[in-house]
KEDO-697454 format. One record per residue (C-alpha): residue number from 1; residue in one letter; x negated, y, z. Coordinates in nm, 2 decimals, padded with zeros to 4 digits. Last residue first. Example, Ala and Ser with C-alpha at 12.3 -4.5 7.8 and 13.67 -1.06 7.14 Angstrom:
  pos  code       u       v       w
    2     S  -01.37  -00.11   00.71
    1     A  -01.23  -00.45   00.78
end
This chain:
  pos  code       u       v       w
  277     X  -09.18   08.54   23.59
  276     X  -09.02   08.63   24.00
  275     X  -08.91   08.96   23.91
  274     X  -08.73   08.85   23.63
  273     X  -08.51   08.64   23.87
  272     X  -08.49   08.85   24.10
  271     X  -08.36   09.09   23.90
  270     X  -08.10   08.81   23.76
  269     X  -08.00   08.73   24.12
  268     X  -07.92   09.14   24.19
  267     X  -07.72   09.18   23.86
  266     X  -07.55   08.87   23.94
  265     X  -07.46   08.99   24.30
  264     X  -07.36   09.36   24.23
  263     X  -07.10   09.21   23.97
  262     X  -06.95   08.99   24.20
  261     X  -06.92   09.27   24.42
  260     X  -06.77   09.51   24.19
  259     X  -06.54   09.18   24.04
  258     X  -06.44   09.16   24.42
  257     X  -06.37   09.53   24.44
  256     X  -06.16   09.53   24.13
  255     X  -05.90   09.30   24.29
  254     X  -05.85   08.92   24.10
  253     X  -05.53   08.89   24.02
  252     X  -05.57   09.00   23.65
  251     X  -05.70   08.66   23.60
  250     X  -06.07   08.55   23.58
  249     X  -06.34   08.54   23.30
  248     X  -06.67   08.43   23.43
  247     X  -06.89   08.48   23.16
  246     X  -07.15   08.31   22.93
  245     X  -07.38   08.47   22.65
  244     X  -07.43   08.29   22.34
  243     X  -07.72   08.16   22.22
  242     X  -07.97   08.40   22.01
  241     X  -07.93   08.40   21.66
  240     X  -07.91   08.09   21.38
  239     X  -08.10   08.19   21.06
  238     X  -08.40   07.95   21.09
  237     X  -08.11   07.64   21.19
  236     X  -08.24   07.35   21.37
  235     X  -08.13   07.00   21.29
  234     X  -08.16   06.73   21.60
  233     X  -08.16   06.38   21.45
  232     X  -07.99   06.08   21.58
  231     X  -07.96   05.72   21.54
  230     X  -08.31   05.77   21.73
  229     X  -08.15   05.86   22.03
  228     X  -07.92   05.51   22.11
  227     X  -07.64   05.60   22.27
  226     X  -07.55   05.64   22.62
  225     X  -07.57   05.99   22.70
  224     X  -07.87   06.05   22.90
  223     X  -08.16   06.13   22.65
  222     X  -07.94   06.23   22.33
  221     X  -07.68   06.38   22.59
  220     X  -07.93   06.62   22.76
  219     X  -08.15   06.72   22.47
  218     X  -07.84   06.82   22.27
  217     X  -07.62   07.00   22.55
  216     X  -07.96   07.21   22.62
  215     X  -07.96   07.31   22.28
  214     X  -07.62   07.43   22.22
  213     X  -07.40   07.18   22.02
  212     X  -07.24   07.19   21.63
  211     X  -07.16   06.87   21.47
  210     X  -07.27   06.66   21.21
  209     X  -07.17   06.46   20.95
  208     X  -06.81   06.33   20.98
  207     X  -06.63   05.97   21.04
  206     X  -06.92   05.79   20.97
  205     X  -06.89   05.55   21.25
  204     X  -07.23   05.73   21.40
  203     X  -07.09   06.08   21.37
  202     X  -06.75   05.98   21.51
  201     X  -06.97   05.84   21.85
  200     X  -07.14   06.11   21.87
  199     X  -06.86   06.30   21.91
  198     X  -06.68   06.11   22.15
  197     X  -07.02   06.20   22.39
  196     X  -06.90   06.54   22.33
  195     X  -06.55   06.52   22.44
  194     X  -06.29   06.47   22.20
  193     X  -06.03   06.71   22.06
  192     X  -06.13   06.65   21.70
  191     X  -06.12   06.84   21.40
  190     X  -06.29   06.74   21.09
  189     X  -06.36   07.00   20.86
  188     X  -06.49   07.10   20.50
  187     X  -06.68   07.44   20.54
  186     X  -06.47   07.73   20.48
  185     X  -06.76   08.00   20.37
  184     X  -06.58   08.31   20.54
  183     X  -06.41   08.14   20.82
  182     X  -06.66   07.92   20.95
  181     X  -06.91   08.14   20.89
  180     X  -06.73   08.39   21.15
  179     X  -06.73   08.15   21.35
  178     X  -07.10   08.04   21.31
  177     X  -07.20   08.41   21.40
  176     X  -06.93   08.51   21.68
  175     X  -06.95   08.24   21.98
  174     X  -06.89   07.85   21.91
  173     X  -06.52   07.95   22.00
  172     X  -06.29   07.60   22.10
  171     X  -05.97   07.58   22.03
  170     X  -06.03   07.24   21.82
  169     X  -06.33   07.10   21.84
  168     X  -06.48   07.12   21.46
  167     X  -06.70   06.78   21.35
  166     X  -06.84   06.96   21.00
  165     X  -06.81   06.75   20.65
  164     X  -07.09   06.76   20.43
  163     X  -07.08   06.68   20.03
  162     X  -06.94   07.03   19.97
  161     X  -07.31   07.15   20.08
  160     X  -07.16   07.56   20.13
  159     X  -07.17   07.50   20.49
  158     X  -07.51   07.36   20.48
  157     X  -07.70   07.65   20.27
  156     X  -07.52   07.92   20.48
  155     X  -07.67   07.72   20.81
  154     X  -07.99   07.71   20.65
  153     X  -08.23   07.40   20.73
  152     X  -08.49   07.26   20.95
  151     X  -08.46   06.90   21.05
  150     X  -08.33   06.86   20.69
  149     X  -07.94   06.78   20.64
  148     X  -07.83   06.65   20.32
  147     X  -08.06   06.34   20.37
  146     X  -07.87   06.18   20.65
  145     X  -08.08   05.88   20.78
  144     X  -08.10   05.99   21.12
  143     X  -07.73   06.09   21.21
  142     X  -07.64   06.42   21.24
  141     X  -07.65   06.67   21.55
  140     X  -07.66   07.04   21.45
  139     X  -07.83   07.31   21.68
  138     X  -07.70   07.63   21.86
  137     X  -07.89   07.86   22.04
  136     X  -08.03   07.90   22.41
  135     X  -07.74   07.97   22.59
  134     X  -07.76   08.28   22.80
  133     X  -07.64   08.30   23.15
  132     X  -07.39   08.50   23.42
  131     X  -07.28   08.74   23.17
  130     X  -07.17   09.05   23.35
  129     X  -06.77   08.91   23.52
  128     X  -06.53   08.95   23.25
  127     X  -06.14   09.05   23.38
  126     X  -05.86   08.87   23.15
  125     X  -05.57   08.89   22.93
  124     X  -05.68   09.15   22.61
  123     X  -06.07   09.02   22.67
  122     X  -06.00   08.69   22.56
  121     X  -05.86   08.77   22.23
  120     X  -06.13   09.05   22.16
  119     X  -06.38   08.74   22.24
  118     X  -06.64   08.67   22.56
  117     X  -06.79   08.34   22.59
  116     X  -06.66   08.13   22.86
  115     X  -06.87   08.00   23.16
  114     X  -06.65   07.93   23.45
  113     X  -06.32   08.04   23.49
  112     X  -06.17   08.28   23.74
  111     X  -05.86   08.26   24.04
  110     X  -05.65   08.43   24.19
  109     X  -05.32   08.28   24.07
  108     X  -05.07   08.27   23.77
  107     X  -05.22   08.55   23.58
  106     X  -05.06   08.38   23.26
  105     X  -05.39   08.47   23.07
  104     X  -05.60   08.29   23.35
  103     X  -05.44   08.00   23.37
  102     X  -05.36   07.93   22.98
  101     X  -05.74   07.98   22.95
  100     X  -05.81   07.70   23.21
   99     X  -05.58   07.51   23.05
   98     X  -05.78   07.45   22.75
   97     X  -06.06   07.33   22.94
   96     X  -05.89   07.07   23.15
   95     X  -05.96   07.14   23.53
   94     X  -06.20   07.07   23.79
   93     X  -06.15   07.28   24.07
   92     X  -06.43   07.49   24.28
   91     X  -06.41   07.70   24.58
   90     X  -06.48   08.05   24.68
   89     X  -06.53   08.24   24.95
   88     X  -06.71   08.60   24.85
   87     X  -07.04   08.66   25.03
   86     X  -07.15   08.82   24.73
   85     X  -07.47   08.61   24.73
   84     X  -07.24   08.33   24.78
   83     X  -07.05   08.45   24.53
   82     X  -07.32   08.47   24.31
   81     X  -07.52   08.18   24.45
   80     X  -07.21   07.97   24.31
   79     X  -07.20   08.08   23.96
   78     X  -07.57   08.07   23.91
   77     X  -07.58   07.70   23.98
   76     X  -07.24   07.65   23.78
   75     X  -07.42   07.73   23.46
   74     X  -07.75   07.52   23.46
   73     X  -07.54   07.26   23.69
   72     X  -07.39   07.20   23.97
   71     X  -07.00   07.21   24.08
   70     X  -06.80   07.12   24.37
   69     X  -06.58   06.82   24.50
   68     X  -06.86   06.57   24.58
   67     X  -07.05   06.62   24.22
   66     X  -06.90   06.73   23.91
   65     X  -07.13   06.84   23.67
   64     X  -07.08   07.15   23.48
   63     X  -07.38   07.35   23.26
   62     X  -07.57   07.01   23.16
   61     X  -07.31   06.82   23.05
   60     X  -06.99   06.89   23.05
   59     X  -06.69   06.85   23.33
   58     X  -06.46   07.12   23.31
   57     X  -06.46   07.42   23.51
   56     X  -06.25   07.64   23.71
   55     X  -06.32   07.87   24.02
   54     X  -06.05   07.95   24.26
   53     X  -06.14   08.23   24.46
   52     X  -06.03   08.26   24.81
   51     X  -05.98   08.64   24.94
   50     X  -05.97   08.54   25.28
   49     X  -06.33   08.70   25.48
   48     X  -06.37   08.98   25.29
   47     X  -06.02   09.12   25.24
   46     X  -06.00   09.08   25.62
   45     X  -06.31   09.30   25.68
   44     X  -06.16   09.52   25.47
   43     X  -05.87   09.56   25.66
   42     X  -06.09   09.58   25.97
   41     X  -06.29   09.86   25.83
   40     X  -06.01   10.08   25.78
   39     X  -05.88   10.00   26.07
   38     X  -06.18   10.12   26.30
   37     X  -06.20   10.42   26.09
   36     X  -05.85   10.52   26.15
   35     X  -05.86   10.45   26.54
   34     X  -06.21   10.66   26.52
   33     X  -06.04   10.94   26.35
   32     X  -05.71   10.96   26.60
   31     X  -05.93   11.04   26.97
   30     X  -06.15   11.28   26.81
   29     X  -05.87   11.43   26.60
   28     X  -05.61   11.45   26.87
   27     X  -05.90   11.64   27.17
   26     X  -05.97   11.84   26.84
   25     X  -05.60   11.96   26.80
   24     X  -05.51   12.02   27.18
   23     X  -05.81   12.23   27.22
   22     X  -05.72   12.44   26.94
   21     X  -05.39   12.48   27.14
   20     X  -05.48   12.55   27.44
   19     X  -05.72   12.85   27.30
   18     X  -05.47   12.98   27.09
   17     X  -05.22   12.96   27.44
   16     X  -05.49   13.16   27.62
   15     X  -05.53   13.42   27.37
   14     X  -05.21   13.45   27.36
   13     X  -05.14   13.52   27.77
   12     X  -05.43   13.74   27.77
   11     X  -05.29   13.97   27.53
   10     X  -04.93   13.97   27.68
    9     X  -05.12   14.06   28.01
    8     X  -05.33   14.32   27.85
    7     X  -04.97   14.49   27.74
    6     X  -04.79   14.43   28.07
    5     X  -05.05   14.66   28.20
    4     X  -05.29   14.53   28.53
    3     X  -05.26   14.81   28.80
    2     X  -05.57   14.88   28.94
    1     X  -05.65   14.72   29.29
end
């Protein structure tokens, strides 16, 4: 047999440890990649299945109505098949307005409110959700026999009526156009803290003239809340916009990937929605 030089041998021998250790890398990755995917997916899995939103509202008529520890309501309806939708858990806990805010802009837990209007304030301190419904717009409530106030009237014309005194809750935003009415033409005001039924009630006792109230609140309370209706007269404003969009606004807390998913399921509902007209 021919002699083999040491030169091929020192050739073969390289070749053969290359080989080995090519081998020895892809036998690692195949075994390592699926291990990584595996617990990738399991961590997210885990985010989920435990990220626990709290969602806050306050009782009012007809967008929040307490019933058996949740929520229903022309606003909290859409709230809840969102996260549903978004397979996000979720529960809900009845709390005072103006807290709510204080909650969410101390970032004290994971957690969003229900159906507040966006502002520059609002937006410095929390994370909007896309507007999960549109409020069809504002009206005045005054009492029946008030002639300043026609059933039809100009919201300029009204604020500058020095003979009319606006019912003003206190901290709360009645979205950009009356606002910034209020601030320009500086109607005279009474400001109250009171619920809205309360308000009705200060109307009729002649402590103010009218108040301000989306149109769905109006209807509801003058059928269901208690007092008589026809002490009442609904005024309508020719130069009042569209009603206000409504958000969830939630803490800083709250990861980016629910928000994405949250957001994913109110665009998807309101699609279906339109698709269905």
């Amino acid at each position: 047999m021919p002699k083999i030089s040491q030169e091929k041998i020192i050739i073969a021998g390289c070749i053969a440890a290359i080989l080995f250790t090519l081998f020895i890398k892809s036998s690692l990755h195949k075994s390592t990649e699926p291990q990584l995917y595996q617990t990738s997916s399991l961590i997210a899995a885990k985010q989920q299945y435990t990220e626990d939103i709290t969602v806050y509202f306050h009782e009012r008529r007809p967008f929040y109505v307490s019933h058996n520890n949740e929520a229903r309501g022309v606003v909290a309806n859409p709230i809840s098949q969102a996260f549903t939708s978004a397979d996000i858990p979720f529960h809900w806990q009845e709390t005072p307005a103006k807290r709510q805010l204080d909650i969410i802009r101390d970032n004290i837990d994971t957690s969003c409110a229900a159906g507040w209007f966006k502002t520059p304030e609002r937006e410095t301190f929390g994370q909007y959700s896309l507007p999960i419904y549109q409020d069809k717009p504002f009206v005045a409530i005054t009492r029946a026999d008030n002639i300043l106030l026609g059933a039809s009237d100009n919201l300029d014309r009204v604020f500058k009526e020095r003979r009319l005194q606006v019912l003003i809750k206190s901290g709360y935003s009645y979205g950009p156009y009356i606002d910034d009415r209020l601030l320009q033409l500086k109607p005279r005001q009474v400001v109250t803290t009171v619920d809205n039924q309360s308000l009705l009630r200060m109307i009729k006792a002649y402590r103010a003239d009218y108040c301000f109230m989306t149109e769905e609140e109006a209807q509801d309370l003058l059928l269901f809340g208690g007092e008589n209706g026809s002490d009442f007269k609904t005024v309508y404003f020719v130069d009042m916009p569209q009603g206000n969009k409504r958000y969830l606004i939630c803490s800083k807390l709250v990861d980016k990937g629910i928000m994405k998913r949250l957001n994913q399921a109110i665009r998807h509902l309101q699609g279906k929605e339109e698709r269905s007209k």
